[in-house]
C-alpha beads as a LAMMPS data file, in Angstrom:
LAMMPS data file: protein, C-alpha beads

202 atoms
201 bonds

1 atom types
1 bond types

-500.0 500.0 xlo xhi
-500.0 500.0 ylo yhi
-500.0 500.0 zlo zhi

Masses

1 110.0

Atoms # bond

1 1 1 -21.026 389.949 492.262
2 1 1 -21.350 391.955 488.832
3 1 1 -18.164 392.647 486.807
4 1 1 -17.690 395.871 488.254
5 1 1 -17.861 394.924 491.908
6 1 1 -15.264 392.316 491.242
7 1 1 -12.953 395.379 490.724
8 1 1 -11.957 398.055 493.551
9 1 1 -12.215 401.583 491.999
10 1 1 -9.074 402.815 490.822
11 1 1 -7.713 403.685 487.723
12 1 1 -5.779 400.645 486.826
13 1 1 -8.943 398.852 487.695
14 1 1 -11.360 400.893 485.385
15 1 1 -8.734 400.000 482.585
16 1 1 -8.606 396.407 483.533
17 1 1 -12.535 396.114 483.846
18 1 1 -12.508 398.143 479.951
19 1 1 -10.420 395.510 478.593
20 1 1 -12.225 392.162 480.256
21 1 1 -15.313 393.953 478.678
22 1 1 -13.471 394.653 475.262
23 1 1 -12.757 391.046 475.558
24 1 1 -16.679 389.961 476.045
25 1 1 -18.077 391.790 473.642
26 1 1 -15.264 390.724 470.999
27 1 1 -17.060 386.973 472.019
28 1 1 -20.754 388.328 471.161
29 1 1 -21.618 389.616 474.355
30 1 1 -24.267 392.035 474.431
31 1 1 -24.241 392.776 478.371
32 1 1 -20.593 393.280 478.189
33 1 1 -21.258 396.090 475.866
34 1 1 -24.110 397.774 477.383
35 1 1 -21.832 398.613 480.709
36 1 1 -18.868 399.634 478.335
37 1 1 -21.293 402.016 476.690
38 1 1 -22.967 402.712 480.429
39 1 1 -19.097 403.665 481.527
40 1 1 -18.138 405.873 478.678
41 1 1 -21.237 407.456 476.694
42 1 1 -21.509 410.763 479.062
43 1 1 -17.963 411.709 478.386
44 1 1 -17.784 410.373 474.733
45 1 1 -21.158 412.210 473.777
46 1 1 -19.555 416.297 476.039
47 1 1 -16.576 415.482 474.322
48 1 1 -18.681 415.493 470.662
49 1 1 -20.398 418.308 471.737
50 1 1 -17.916 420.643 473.218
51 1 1 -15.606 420.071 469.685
52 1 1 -18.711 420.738 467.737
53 1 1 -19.775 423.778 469.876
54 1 1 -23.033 422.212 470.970
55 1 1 -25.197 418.997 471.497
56 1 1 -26.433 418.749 467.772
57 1 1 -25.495 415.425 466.176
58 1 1 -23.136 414.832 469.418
59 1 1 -26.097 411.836 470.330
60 1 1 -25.875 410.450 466.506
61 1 1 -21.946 410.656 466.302
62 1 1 -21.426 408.900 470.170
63 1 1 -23.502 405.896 468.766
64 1 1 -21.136 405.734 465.843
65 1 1 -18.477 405.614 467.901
66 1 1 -19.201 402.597 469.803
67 1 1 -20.504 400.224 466.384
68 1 1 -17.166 400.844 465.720
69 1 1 -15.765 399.318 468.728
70 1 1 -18.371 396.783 468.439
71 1 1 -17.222 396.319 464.853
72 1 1 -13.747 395.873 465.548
73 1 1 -13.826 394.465 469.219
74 1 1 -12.639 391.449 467.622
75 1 1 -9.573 392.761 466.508
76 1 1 -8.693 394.867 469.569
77 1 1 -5.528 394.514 471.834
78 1 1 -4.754 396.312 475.293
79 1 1 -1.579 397.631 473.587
80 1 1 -2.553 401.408 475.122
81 1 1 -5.727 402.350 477.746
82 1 1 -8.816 401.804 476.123
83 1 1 -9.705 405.289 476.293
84 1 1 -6.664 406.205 474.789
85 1 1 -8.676 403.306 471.924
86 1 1 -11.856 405.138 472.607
87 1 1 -10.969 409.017 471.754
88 1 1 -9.153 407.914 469.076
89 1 1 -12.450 406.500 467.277
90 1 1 -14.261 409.691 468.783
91 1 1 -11.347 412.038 467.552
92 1 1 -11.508 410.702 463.975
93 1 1 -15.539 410.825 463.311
94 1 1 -15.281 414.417 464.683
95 1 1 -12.746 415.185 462.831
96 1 1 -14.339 414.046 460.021
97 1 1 -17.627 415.834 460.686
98 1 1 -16.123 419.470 461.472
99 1 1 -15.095 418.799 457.770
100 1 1 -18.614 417.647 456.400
101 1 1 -19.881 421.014 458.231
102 1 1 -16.781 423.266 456.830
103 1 1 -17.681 422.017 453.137
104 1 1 -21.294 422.522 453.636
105 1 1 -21.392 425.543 455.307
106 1 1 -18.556 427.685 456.058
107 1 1 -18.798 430.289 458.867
108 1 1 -16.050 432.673 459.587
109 1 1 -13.968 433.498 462.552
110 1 1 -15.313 436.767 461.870
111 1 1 -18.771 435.838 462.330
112 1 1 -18.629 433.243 465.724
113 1 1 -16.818 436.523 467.078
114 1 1 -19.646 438.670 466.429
115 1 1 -22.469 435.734 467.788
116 1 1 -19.325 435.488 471.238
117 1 1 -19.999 439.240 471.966
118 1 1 -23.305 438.621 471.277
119 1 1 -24.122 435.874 473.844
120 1 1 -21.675 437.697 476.398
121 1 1 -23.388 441.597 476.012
122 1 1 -23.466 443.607 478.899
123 1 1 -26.906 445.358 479.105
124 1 1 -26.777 448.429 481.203
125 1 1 -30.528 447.945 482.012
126 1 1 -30.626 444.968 483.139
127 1 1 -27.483 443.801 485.056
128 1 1 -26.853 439.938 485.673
129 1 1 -26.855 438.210 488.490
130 1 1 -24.352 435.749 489.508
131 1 1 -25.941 433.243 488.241
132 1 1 -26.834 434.509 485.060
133 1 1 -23.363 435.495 484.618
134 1 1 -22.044 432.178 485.253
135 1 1 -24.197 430.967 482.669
136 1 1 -23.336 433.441 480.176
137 1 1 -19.409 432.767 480.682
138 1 1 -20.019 429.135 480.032
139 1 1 -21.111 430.346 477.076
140 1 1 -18.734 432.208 476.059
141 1 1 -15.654 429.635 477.132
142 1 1 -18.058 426.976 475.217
143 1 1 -18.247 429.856 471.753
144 1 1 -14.199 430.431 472.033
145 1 1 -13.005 426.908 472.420
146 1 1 -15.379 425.842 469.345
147 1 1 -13.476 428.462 467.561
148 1 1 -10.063 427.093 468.002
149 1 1 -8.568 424.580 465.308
150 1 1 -9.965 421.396 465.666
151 1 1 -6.169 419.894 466.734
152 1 1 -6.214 422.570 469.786
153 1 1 -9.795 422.324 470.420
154 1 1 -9.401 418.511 470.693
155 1 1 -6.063 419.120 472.997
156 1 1 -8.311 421.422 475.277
157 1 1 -11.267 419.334 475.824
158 1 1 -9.619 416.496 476.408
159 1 1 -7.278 418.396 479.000
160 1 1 -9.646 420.252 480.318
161 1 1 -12.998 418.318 480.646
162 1 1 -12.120 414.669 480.779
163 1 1 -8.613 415.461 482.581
164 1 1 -6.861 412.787 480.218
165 1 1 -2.928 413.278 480.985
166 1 1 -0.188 414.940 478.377
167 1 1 1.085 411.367 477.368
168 1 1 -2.564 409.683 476.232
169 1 1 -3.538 413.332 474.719
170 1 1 -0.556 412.713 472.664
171 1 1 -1.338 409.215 471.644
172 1 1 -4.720 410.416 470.803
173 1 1 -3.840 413.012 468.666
174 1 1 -0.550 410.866 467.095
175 1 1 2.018 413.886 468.503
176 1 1 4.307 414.005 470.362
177 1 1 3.890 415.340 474.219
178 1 1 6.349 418.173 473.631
179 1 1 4.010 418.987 470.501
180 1 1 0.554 418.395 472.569
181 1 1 1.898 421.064 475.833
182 1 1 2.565 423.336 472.809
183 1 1 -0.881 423.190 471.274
184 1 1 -2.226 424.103 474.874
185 1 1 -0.311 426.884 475.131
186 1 1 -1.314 428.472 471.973
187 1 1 -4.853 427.315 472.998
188 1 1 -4.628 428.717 475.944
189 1 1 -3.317 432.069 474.451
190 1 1 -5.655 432.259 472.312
191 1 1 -8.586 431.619 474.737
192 1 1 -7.497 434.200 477.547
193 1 1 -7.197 436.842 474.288
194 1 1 -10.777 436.013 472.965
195 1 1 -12.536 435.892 476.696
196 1 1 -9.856 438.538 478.120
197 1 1 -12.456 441.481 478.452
198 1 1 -15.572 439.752 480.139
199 1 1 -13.321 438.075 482.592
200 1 1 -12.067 441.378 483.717
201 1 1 -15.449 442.521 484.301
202 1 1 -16.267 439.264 486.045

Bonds

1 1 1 2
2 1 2 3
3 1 3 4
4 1 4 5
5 1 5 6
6 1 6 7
7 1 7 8
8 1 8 9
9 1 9 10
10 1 10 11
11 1 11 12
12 1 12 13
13 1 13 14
14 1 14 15
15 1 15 16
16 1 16 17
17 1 17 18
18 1 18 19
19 1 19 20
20 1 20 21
21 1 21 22
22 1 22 23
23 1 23 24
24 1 24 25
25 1 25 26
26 1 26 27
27 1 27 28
28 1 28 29
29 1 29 30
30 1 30 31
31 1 31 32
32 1 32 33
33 1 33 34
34 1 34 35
35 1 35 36
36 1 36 37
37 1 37 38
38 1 38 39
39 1 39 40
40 1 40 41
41 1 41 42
42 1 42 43
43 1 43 44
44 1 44 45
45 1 45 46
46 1 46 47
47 1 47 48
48 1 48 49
49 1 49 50
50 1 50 51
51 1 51 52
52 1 52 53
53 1 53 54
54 1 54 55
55 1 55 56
56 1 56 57
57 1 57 58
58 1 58 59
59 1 59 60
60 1 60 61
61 1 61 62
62 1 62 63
63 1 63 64
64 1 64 65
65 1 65 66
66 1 66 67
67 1 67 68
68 1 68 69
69 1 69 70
70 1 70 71
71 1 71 72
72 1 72 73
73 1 73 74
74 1 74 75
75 1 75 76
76 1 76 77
77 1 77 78
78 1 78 79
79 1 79 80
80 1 80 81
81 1 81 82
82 1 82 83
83 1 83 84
84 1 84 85
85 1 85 86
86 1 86 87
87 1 87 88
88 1 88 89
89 1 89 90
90 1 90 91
91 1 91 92
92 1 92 93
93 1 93 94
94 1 94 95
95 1 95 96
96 1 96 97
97 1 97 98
98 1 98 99
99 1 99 100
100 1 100 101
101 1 101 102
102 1 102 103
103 1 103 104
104 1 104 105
105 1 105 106
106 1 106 107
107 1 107 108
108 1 108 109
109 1 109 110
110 1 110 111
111 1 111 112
112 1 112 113
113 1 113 114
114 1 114 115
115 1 115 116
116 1 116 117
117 1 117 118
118 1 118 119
119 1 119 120
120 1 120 121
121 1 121 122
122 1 122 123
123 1 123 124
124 1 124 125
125 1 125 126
126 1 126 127
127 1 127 128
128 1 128 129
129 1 129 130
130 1 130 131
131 1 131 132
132 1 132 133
133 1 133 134
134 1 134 135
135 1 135 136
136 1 136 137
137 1 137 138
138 1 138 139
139 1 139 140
140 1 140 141
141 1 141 142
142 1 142 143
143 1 143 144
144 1 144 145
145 1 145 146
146 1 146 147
147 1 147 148
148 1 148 149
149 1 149 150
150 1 150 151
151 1 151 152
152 1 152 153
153 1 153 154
154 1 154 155
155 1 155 156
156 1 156 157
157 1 157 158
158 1 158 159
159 1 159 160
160 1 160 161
161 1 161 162
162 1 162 163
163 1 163 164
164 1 164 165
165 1 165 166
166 1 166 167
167 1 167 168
168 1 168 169
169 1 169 170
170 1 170 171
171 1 171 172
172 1 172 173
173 1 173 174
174 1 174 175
175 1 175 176
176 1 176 177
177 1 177 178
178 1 178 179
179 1 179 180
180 1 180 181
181 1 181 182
182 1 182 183
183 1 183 184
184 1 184 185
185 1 185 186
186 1 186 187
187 1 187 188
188 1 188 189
189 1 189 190
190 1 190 191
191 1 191 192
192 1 192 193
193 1 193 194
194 1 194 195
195 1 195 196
196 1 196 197
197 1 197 198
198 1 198 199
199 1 199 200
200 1 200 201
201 1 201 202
């Protein structure tokens, strides 16, 4: 019976099977860690990408984030849900990235307007089809949540793609819950403003 058969699925099993691996690996053990990384890469590598607006460096930064919880598996206790452990890691080397990129290269909210209308264009001559349409609105959700503030945009992915609840957001992003359902909202403002016009003609 592997490690993960031993456990029936549920969520306080997942977090009881993340800590008896947190526990392995903080012995040496390599197999522990290649199921932790097995359980969590997909959603630690979208979560990179959707804060950094696409899949560049989202590969790179992911394997960052896990040496560091090989690193420090030593030193970890179950004092929260080890994703609650995990997005915190991934929330700070983002963080710290968006930063490199804003000091390297800065792009203004003028300009990731223009390339949103761009991507979202309505050509009278050639007319999309559902699918295509579907595609381009991904797009266009994808272009106006990489232009929120990184706080919000963190919020938002983590509310909206890996379905993480108020109370570990908040832990994540050291606020308060009252303080994380308020960055939403803005968020949220701010994102049915920006996309208001092509969902209308959707």
């Amino acid at each position: 019976m592997t490690m993960e058969q031993a456990l029936t699925p549920g969520e306080d099993d997942a977090s009881t099977l993340d800590f008896v691996l947190m526990k392995r690996i903080g012995a040496g053990d390599h197999a522990a860690f290649r199921l932790l990384v097995e359980r969590h890469q997909n959603a630690v590598v979208g979560t990179i990408a959707k804060m950094l607006g696409g899949p560049n460096d989202a590969e790179d930064i992911s394997q960052q984030v896990f040496l560091r919880i090989w690193r420090h598996a030593k030193r970890y206790r179950p004092d929260a849900k080890f994703t609650t452990y995990l997005y915190t890691i991934t929330r700070n080397l983002v963080f710290n990235e968006t930063r490199r990129r804003s000091r390297k290269r800065e792009v203004s909210a003028d300009e990731r307007e223009e390339n949103s209308h761009h991507q979202i264009e309505d050509r009278p001559e050639r007319r999309p089809d559902a699918e295509l349409l579907q595609a381009e609105l991904c797009k266009a959700v994808d272009a106006a949540i990489a232009a929120l503030p990184e706080t919000q945009r963190m919020a938002v992915v983590l509310r909206r793609y890996e379905q993480l609840p108020y109370e570990e957001i908040a832990e994540v992003l050291q606020l308060s819950v009252s303080a994380v359902k308020s960055l939403l909202f803005r968020a949220r403002g701010t994102l049915r403003e920006t996309l208001g016009g092509y969902l209308g003609e959707a």
